[in-house]
TINUZA-883509 format. One record per residue (C-alpha): residue number from 1; residue in three letters; chain; x, y, z. Coordinates in nm, 3 decimals, always signed. Example, Ala and Ser with C-alpha at 12.3 -4.5 7.8 and 13.67 -1.06 7.14 Angstrom:
residues 2
num,residuo,cadena,east,north,up
1,ala,A,+1.230,-0.450,+0.780
2,ser,A,+1.367,-0.106,+0.714
END
This chain:
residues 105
num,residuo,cadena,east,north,up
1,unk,A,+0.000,+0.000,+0.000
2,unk,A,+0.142,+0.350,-0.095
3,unk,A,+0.207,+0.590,+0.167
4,unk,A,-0.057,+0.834,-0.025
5,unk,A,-0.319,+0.551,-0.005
6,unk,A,-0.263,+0.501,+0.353
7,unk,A,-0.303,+0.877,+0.408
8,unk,A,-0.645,+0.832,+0.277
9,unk,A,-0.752,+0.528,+0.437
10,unk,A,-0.665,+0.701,+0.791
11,unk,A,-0.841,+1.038,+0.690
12,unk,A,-1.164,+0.796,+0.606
13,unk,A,-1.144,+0.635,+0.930
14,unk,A,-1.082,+0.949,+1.141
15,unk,A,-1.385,+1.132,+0.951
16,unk,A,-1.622,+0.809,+0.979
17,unk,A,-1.521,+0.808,+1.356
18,unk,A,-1.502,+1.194,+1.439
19,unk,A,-1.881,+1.200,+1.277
20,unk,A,-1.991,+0.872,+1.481
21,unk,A,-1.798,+0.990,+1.846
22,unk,A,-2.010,+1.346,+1.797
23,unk,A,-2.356,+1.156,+1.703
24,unk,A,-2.273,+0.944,+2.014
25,unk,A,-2.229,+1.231,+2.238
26,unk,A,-2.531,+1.440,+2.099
27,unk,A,-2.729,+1.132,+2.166
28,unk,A,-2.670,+1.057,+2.487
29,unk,A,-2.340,+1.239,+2.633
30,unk,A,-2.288,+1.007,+2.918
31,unk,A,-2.295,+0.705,+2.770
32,unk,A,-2.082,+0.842,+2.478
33,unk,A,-1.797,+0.953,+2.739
34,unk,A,-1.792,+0.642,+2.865
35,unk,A,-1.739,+0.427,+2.544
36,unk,A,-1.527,+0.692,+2.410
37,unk,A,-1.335,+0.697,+2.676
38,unk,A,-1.315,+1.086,+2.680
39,unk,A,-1.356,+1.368,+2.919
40,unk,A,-1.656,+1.603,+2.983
41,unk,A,-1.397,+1.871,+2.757
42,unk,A,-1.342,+1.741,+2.460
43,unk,A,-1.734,+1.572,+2.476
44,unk,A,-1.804,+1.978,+2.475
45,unk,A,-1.542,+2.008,+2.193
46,unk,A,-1.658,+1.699,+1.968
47,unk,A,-2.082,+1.826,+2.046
48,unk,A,-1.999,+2.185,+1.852
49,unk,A,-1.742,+2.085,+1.615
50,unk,A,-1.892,+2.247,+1.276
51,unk,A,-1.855,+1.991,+0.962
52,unk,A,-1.576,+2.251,+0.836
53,unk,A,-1.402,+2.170,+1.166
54,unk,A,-1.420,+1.761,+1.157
55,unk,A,-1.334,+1.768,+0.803
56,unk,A,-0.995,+1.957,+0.869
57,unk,A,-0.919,+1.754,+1.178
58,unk,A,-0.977,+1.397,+0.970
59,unk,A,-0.756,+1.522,+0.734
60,unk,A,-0.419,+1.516,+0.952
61,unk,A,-0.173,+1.238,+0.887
62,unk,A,-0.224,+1.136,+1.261
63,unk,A,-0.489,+0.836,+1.361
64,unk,A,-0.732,+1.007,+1.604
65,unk,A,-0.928,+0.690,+1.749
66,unk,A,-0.700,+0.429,+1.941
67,unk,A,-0.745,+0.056,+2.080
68,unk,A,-0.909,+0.070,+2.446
69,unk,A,-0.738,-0.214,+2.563
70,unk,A,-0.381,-0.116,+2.537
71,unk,A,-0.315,-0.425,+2.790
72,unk,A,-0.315,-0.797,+2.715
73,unk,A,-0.569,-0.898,+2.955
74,unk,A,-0.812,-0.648,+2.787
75,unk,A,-0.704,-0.788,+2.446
76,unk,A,-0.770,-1.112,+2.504
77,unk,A,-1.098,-1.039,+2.670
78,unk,A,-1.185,-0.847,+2.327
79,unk,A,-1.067,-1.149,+2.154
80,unk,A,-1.305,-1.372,+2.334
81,unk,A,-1.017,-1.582,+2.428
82,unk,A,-1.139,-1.715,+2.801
83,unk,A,-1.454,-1.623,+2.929
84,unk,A,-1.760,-1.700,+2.672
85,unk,A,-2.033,-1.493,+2.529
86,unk,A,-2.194,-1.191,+2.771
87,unk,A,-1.999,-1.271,+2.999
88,unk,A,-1.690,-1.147,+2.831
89,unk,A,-1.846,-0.813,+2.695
90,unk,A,-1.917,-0.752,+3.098
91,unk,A,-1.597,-0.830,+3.154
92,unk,A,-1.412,-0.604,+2.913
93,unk,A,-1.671,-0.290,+3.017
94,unk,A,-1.567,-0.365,+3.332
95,unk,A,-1.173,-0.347,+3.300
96,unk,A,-1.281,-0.028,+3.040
97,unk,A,-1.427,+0.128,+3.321
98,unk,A,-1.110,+0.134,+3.513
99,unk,A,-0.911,+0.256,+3.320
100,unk,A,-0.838,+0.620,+3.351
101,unk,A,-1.032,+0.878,+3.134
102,unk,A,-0.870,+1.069,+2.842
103,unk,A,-0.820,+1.417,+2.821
104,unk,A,-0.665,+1.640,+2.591
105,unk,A,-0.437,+1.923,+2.677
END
């Protein structure tokens, strides 16, 4: 893949994902911060972010979304590997949960 293509394939993704993160936080703010993993601030940033302004931030070379589970336990749990069906999805919400809220300087 050439490095222009990859450009493109990460400004998709950050614009599908910048449009779907402010959706989930006009819809119901709480439960977006949560599964975001993001901060009352930049909730208030994504909420009135103008379509100019989501554009031009999808556009850096830079991926703006990121794995929650930057742990193995979490991975695996994601992966299904051990615990089976609900129980894992409780599982991995609850390790989510504990992990310490983003926020952006």
């Amino acid at each position: 893949m050439k490095v222009s293509a990859l450009q493109e394939e990460i400004r998709e993704l950050n614009l599908a994902y910048l449009m779907l993160a402010q959706q989930m936080v006009r819809d119901d703010r709480e439960s977006a911060m949560f599964r975001l993993g993001i901060g009352a601030d930049v909730a208030d940033q994504l909420e009135t972010m103008t379509p100019a302004q989501i554009v031009k931030m999808a556009s850096g070379q830079m991926l703006l979304c990121r794995f929650r589970f930057d742990d193995s336990t979490m991975f695996g749990v994601m992966a299904g590997k051990g615990r089976q069906g609900a129980a894992s999805g409780i599982h991995a919400a609850i390790i989510a949960a504990s992990k310490p809220v983003e926020v952006l300087a």
